[in-house]
N, C-alpha and C positions, 0 to 999 in steps of 0.2 A: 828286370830286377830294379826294383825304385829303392830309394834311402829309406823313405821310411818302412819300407818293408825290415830292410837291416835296424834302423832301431828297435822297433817293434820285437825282431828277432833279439838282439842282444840283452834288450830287459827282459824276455821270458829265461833267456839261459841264467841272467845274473840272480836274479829273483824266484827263478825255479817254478815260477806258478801264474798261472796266466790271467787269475781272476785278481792279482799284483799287479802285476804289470800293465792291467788295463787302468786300475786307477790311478796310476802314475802316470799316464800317458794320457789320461784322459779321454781314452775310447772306451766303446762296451767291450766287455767278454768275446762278445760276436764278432765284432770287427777285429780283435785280436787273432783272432782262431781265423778268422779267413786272410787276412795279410800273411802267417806262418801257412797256410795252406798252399797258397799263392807262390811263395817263396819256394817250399818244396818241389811246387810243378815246374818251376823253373829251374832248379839245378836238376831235378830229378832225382832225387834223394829225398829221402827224412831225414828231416833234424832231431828230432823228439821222440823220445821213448815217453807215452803216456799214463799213466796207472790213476784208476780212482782216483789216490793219494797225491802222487807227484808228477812234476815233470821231469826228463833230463834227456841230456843231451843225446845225440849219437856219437859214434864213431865218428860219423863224419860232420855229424852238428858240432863235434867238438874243434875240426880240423876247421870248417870254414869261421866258428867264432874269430878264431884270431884274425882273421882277412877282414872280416867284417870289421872290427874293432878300429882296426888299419883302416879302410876304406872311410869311416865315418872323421876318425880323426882327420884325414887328410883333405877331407868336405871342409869342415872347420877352420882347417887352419887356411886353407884357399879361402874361404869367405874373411878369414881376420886380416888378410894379410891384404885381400880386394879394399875392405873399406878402410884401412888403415892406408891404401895409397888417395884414396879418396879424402880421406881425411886430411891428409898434407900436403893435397894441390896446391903448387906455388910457381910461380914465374908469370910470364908477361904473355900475350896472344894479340896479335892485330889481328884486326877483320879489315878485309877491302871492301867497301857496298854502295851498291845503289841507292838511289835517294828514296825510293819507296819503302826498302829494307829496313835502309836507316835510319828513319824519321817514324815511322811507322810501325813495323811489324815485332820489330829487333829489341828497340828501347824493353818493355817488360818482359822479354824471355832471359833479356841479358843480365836483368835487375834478377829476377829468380836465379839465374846461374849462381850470379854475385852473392847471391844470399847464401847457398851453399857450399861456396867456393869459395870464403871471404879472401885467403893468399893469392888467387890466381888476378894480375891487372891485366883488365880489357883495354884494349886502343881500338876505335873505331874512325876507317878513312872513308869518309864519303863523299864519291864524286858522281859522276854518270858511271853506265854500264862497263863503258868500254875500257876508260880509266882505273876503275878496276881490277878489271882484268888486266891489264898491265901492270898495276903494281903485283898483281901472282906473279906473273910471267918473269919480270924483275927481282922474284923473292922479296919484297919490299912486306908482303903478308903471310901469313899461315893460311889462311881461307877467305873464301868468300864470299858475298849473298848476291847477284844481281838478278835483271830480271833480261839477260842477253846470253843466248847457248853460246858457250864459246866452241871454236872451230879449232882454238892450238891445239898441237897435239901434246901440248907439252901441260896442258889442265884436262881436271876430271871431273863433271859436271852430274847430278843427279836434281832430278826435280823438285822442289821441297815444297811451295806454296803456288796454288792458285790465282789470279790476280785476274779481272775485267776493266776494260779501261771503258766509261762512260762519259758524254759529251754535258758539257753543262755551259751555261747562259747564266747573265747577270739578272737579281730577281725583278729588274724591270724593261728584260730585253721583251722583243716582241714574241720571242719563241718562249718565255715561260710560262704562258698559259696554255700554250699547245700539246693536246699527248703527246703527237711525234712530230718531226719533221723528215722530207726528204733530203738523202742526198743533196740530190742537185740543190737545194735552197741552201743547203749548209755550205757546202762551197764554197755562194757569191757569199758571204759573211765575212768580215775581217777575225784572223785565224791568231791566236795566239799560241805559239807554238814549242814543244823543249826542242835544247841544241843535239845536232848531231851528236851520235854517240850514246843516247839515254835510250835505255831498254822501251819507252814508252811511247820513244817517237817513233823506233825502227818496229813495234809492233803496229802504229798506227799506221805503216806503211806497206806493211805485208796484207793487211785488211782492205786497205783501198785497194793494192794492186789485183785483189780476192779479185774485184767486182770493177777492173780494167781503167783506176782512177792512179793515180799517184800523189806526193807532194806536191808538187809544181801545180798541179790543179787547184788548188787550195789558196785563196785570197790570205797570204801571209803579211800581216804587218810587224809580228814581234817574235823575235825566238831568244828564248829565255834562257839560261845557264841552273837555274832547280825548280822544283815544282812548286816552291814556297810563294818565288816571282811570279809563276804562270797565275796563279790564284786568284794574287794580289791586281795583276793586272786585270783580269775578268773582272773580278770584282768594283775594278773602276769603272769599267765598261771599256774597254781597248777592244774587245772580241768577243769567240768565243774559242773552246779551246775543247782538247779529248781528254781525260787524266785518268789517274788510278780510280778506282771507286775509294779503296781504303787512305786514298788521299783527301777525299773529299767528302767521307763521310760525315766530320762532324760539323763541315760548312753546309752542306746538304738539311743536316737535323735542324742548326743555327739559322734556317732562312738566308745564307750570306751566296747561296750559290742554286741554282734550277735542274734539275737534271731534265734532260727531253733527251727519248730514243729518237733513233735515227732508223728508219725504216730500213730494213735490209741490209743492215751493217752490223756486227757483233763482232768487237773486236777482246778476243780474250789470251792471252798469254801464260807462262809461269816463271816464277823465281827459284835461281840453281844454288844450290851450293856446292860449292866448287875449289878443288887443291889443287894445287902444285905438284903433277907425277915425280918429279924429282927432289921436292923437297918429304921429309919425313916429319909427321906431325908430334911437336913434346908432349908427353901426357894430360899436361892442361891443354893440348889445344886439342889433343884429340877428345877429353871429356869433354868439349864445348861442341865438339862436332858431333858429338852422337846426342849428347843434350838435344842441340838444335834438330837433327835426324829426328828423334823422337817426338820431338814440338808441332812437325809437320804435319798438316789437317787429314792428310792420305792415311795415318796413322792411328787416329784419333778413333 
């Protein structure tokens, strides 16, 4: 039984004639007559008594109008009273997040939020992964975005975005004219690297360990506190270093940064979002969460 079956049904009873009814409705004739047809097969009954001249009700078209009538009203007023709460989204929501989320991915879905939300203030805390995750853990936030599964049992993690972390050189290292590089040559290179705790170090270490390498291998001379530093520092020529691609996309476009594969290494990850089991979310945070839920490219 679908809604618009029941309207459909309601304007044939109130208007009595179905070549009415369709032009109010804005359907043909035909599509009127098979939506009441339809209708019939499902309660099993007739509704209409038909004559050349008129239509009318039954006995029992008469008994279910009133349900009907009931039923549409009660559609309605759930749908005014939904966007009426939507309408008067107010109060405050922190997000906890990684620096990829935060710098990147977050800024315009949050600016869209904003736009439609204009009551509801964002706070956005951005540290590494893990930090993060601790201000959930803390209650310190409503949610959060990083790019690290958390293990509490006390957070609830769903996977939201995709992420590839790619290796890039300065554009006049001696690796950017090359398609690829090996491993082993990337190695002996001075390594610029993010600090313990960032979702981007701890996946470039699940990827070496793939293929039986770790950190410690790795010719380190710098570990940096955001990915803004790591950049900046390639950029000088300190090293080379792994990063997000969507961190490095517009230095990439810009000529400010090389990318070269690395044979035999593909390192890719995702970003969670993620609550507090024991905290419950206010209705602005939870329409920021489903916003964001929906944003996600799996989605798309």
């Amino acid at each position: 039984m679908e809604l618009r079956h029941l309207r459909t049904f309601c304007k044939v009873a109130e208007l009595g004639n179905f070549t009415k009814a369709a032009q109010v409705l804005h359907y043909t004739e035909a599509a009127v007559s098979q939506q009441i047809q339809a209708l019939e097969k499902d309660l099993g009954v007739a509704l209409f008594e038909r004559t050349t001249r008129s239509v009318t009700l039954t006995l029992a078209g008469q008994r279910f109008y009133g349900f009907a009538r009931k039923i549409l009203e009660l559609h309605q007023q759930a749908l005014d009273s939904v966007r009426q709460v939507q309408a008067e989204l107010t109060g405050e929501v922190r997000l906890a997040v990684s620096t990829i989320p935060g710098e990147h991915l977050l800024p315009p879905l949050l600016s869209d939020f904003r736009q439609r939300h204009p009551k509801v203030h964002l706070i956005t805390i951005v540290s590494d992964s893990e930090g993060a995750l601790s201000e959930l853990i803390k209650n310190r936030a409503d949610m959060g975005v990083v790019g690290l599964k958390p293990h509490s049992p006390k957070l609830k993690a769903q996977v939201w975005w995709k992420d590839e972390l790619v290796s890039v050189v300065p554009p006049k290292h001696r690796f950017a004219l090359r398609p690829s590089v090996d491993i082993d040559e990337l190695i002996k290179e001075p390594f610029v690297l993010r600090e313990q705790g960032s979702g981007t170090r701890r996946a470039l270490e699940r990827a070496l360990e793939k293929i039986g390498l770790s950190v410690s291998d790795l010719k380190i001379v710098l570990e940096l506190g955001s990915t803004e530093a790591v950049k900046s520092a390639v950029m000088s020529g300190a090293g080379v270093t792994v990063l997000s691609r969507w961190a490095v996309e517009k230095d990439l476009k810009g000529r400010l940064l090389k990318f070269v594969p690395i044979k035999g290494l593909t390192i890719e990850r995702h970003f969670y979002l993620v609550t507090n089991n024991r905290r419950a979310l206010s209705p602005a945070a939870q329409a920021l969460f489903d916003f964001l839920q929906q944003s996600s490219p799996s989605r798309q």
